[in-house]
N, C-alpha and C positions, 0 to 999 in steps of 0.2 A: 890087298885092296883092289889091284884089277879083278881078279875073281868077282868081287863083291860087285864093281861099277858096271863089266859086263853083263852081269845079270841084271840089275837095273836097267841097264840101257836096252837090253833086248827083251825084260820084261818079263825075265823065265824063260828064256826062248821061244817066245812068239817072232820074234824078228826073224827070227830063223825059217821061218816057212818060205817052204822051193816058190813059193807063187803070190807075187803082194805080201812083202813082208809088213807096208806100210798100212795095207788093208787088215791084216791081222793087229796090228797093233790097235788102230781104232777101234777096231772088234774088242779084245780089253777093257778100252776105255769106257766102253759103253759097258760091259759086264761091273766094272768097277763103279759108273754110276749109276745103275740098279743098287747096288749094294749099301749106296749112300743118299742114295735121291731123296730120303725122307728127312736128312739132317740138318739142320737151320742152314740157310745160305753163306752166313759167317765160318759157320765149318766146312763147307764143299771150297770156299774162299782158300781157310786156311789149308785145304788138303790141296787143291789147286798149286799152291807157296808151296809148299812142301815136296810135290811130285816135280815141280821145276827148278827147285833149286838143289834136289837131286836130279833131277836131270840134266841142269846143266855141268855137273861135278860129272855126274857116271859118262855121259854122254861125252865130253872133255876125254876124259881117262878111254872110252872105245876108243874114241876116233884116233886114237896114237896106239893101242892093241890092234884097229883093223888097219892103220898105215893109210886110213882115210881122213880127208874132211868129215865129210857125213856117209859114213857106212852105211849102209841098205841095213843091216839087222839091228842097228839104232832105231828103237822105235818107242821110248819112253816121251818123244817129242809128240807122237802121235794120240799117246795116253791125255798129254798135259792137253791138247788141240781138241780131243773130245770133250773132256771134261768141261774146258768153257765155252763150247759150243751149245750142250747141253744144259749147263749154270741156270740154277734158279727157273728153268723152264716147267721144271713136274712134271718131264717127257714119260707117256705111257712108253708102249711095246711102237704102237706108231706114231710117234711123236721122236722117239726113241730112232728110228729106223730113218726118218726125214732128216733129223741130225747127222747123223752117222753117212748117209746119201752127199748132203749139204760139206759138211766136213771135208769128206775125199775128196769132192771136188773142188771145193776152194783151195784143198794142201796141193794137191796136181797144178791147179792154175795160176796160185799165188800172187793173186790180186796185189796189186802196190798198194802197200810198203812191203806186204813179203816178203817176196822177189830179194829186192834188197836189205830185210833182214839178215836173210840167210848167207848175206856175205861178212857179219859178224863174226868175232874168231871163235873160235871153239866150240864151248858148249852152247856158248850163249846164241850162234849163226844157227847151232841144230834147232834149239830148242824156240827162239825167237820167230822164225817164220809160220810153227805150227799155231804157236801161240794165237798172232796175228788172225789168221785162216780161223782159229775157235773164235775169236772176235768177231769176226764177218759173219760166220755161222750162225753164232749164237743172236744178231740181229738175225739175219735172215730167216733164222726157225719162228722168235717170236713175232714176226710180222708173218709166216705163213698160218704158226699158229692162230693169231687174230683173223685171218682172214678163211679160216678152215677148223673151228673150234672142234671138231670129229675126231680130228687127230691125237688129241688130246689124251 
């Protein structure tokens, strides 16, 4: 079962890359919402549910294989943080990209409550702050969106 939670949590091994592993992981998320951007909002929801409450299980199970809190090749947190950044927006290629922009920087800056999400135990401190950050995102796209319809 570790086998299985490490690969979730690093997402195939995209966590693994020598440079932003957390940039690679968003990178994912965004491949993975192309993949699904066309599916009723209720489905992006329930895959949303599903990518975090695997994540908070795989991501639990890393952080005791890497002998960390929050490992650097943990980056299934990063998946869940794109995907609701993105949610329900029908982000083109650039709409897509202002996401994915938006995202890093609110997971780096971790606006409050973030911050102290991520002092939650386990999986739930990994996976909780990204979350929060896709929240913030996911406003901040749609008000750039309204205010920059090109993007679209």
């Amino acid at each position: 079962m570790t086998k299985l939670a490490v690969f979730l949590a690093t997402a195939g091994g995209a966590g693994y890359a020598p440079v932003a592993p957390g940039t690679a992981g968003s990178a994912v998320g965004v491949l993975l919402y192309f993949l699904v951007r066309d599916w009723p909002l209720l489905w992006l929801v329930g895959l949303i549910a599903v990518v975090t409450a695997a994540g908070t299980w795989a991501s639990n199970r890393a952080a005791v294989h890497f002998g960390r809190e929050d490992p650097g090749p943990v980056v299934i947190d990063e998946i869940a943080g794109q995907l609701v950044t993105l949610a329900g927006s029908g982000a083109g290629l650039g709409a897509a990209v202002a996401g994915f922009l938006l995202f890093r920087v609110l997971d780096i800056v971790k606006p409050w409550p973030a911050r102290q999400l991520e002092s939650l135990p386990g999986g739930f401190g990994i996976m909780a702050d990204d979350l929060m950050a896709g929240a913030y995102g996911n406003i901040l796209l749609f008000a750039l969106l309204h205010v920059a319809s090109w993007l679209s």
